[in-house]
Backbone as a printed PyTorch tensor [residue, N CA C, xyz], in Angstrom:
tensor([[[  0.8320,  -1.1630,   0.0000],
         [  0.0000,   0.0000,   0.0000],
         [  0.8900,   1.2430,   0.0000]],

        [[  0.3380,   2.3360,  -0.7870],
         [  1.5160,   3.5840,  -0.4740],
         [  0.7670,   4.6320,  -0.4600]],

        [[  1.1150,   5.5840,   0.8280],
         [  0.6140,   6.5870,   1.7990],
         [  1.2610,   7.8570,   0.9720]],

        [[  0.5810,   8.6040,   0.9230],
         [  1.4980,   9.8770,   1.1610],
         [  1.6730,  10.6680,   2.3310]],

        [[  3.4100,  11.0300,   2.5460],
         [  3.5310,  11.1010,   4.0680],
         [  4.3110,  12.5590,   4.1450]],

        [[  3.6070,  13.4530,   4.5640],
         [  4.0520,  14.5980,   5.4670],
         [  5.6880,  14.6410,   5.4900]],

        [[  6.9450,  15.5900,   5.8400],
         [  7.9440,  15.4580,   6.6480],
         [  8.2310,  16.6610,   6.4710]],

        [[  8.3230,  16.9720,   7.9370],
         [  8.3350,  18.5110,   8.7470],
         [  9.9940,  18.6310,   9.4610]],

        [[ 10.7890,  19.4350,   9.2510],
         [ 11.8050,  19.7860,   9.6350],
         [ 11.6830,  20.6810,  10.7700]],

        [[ 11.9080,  20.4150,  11.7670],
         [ 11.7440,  21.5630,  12.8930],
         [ 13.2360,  21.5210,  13.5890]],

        [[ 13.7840,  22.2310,  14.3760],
         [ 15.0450,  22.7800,  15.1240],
         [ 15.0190,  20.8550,  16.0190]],

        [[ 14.4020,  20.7950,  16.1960],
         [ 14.1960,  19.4860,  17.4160],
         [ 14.3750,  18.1070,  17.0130]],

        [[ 14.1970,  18.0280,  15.6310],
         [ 14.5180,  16.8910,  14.6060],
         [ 13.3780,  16.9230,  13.6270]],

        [[ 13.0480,  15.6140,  12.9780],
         [ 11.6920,  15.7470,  12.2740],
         [ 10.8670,  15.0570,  12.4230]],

        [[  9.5500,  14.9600,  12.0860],
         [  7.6340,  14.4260,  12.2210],
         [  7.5220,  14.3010,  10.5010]],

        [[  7.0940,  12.9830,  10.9020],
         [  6.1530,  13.0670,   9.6110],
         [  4.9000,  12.2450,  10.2140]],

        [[  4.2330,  12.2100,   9.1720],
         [  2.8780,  12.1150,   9.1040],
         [  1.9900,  11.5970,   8.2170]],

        [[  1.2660,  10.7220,   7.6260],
         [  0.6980,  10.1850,   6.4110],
         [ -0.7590,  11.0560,   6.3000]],

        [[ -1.0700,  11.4100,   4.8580],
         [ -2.3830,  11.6500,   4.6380],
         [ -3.1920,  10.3900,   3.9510]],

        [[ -4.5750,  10.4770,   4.2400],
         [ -5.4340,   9.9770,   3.9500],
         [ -5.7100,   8.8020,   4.9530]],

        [[ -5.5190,   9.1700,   6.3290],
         [ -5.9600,   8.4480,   7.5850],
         [ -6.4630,   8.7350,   8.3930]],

        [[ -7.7430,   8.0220,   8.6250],
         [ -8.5550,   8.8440,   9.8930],
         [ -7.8000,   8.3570,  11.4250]],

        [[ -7.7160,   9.3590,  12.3910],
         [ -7.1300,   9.1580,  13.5320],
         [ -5.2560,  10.1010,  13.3920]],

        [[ -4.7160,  10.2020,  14.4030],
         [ -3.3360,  10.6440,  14.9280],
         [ -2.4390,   9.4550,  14.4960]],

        [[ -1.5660,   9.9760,  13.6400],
         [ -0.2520,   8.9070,  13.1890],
         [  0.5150,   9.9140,  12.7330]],

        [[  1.9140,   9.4860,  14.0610],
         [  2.9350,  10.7220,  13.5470],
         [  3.7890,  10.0040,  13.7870]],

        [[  5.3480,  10.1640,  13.3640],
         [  6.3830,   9.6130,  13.5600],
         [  7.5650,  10.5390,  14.0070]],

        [[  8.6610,  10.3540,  14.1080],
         [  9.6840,  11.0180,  14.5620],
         [ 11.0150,  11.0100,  14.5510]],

        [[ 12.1370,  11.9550,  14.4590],
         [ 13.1580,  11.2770,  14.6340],
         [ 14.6240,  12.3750,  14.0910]],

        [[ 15.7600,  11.8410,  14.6550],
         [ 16.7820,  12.8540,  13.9040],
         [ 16.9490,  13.4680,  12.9410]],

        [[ 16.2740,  12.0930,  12.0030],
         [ 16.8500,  12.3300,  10.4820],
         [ 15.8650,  12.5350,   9.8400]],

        [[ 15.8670,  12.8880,   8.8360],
         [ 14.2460,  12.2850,   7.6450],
         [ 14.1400,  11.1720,   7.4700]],

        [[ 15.1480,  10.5920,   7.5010],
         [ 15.0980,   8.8410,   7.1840],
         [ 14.5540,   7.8270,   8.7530]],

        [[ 14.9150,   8.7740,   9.6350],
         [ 14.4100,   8.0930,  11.0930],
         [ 13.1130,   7.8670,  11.6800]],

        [[ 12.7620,   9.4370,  11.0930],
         [ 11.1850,   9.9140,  11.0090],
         [ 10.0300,   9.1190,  10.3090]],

        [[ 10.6820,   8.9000,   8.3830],
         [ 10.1980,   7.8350,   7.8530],
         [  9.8800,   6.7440,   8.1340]],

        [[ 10.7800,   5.9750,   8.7680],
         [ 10.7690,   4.6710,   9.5540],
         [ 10.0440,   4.7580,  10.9360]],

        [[  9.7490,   5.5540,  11.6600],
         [  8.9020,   5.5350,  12.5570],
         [  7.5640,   5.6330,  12.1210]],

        [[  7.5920,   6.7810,  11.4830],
         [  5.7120,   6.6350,  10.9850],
         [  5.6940,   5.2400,  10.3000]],

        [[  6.3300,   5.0410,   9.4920],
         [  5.7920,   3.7760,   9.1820],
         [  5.1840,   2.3750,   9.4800]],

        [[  6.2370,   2.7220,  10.7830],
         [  5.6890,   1.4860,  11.6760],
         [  4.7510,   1.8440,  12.5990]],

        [[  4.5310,   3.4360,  13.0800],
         [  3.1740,   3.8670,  13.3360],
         [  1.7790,   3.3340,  12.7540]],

        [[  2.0130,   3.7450,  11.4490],
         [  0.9130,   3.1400,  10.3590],
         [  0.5280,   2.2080,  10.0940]],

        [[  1.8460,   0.9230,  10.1380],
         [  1.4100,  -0.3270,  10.3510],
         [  0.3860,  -1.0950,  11.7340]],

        [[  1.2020,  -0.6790,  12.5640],
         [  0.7560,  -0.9070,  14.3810],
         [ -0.8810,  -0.0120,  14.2800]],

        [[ -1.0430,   1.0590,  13.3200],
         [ -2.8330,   2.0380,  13.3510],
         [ -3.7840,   1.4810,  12.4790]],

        [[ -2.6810,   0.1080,  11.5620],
         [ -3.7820,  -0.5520,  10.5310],
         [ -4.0880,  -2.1110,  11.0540]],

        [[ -3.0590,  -2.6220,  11.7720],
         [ -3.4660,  -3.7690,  12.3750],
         [ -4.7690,  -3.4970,  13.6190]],

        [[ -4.3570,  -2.1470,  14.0410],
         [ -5.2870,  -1.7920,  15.3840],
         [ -6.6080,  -1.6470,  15.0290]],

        [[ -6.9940,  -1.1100,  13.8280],
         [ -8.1370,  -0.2780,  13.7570],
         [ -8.6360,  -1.0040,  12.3280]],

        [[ -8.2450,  -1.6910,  11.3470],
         [ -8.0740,  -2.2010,  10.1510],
         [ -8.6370,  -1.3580,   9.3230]],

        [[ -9.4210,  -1.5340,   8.4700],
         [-10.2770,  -1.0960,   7.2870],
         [-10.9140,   0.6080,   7.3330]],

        [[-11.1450,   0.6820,   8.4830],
         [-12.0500,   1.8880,   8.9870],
         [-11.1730,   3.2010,   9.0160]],

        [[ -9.9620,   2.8620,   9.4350],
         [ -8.8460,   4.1810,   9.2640],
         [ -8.8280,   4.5210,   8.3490]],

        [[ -9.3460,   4.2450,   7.2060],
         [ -8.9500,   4.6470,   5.3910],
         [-10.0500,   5.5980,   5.1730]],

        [[ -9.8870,   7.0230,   4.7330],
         [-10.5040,   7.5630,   4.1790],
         [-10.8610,   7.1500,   2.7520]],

        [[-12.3950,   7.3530,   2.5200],
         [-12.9350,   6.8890,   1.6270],
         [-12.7180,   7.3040,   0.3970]],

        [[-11.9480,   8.3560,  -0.0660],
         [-11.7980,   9.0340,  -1.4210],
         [-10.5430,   9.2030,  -1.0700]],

        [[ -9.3810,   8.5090,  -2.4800],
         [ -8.3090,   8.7480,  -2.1690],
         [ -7.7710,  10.2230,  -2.8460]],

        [[ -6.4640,  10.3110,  -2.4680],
         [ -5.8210,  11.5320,  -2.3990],
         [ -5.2100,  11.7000,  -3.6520]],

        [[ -5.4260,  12.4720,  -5.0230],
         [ -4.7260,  12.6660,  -5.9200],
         [ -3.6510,  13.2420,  -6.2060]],

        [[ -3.7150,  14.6890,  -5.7200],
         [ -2.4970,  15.4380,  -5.1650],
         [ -2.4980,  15.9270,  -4.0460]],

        [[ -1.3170,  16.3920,  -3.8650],
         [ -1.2420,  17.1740,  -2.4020],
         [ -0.4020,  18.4930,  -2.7430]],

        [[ -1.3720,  19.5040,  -2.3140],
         [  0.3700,  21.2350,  -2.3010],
         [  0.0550,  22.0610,  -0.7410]],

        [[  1.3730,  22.2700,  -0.4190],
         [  0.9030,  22.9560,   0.1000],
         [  1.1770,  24.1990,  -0.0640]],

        [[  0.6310,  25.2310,   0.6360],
         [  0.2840,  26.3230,   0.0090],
         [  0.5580,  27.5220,   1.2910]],

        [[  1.0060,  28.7040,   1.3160],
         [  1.0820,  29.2040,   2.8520],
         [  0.1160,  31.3410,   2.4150]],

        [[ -0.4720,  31.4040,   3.2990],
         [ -1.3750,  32.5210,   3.1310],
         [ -1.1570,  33.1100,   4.2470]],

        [[ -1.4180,  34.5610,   4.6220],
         [ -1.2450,  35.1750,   5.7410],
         [ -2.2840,  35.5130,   6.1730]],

        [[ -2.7980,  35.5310,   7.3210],
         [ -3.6450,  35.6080,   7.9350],
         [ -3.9010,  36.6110,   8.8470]]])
């Protein structure tokens, strides 16, 4: 199956995150590559837990993001 997954650089290390899942799944870690590997196994451990029902029903074609001031 393949997620599309978030990865956020912050001063503290990095988070990522998958879209198109209902519920909290974040991962973490030094690297980008550490981070990767944690959510992942987040995602696995949130699909064995919860199975079928975590999946949003319309999948995700693209993703941008976009930043506006407010």
């Amino acid at each position: 199956m393949q997620l599309k997954i978030i990865v956020e650089k912050h001063p503290e290390g990095y988070v990522a995150y998958p879209l198109g899942l209902k519920g909290v799944v974040v991962g973490e870690g030094d690297t980008y590559e550490d981070a990767l590997e944690d959510v992942k196994s987040a995602i696995k451990f949130h699909i064995e837990t919860f199975r079928e029902e975590i999946f949003e029903t319309e999948e995700i074609m693209e993703t941008f993001i976009a930043e506006v001031v407010v």
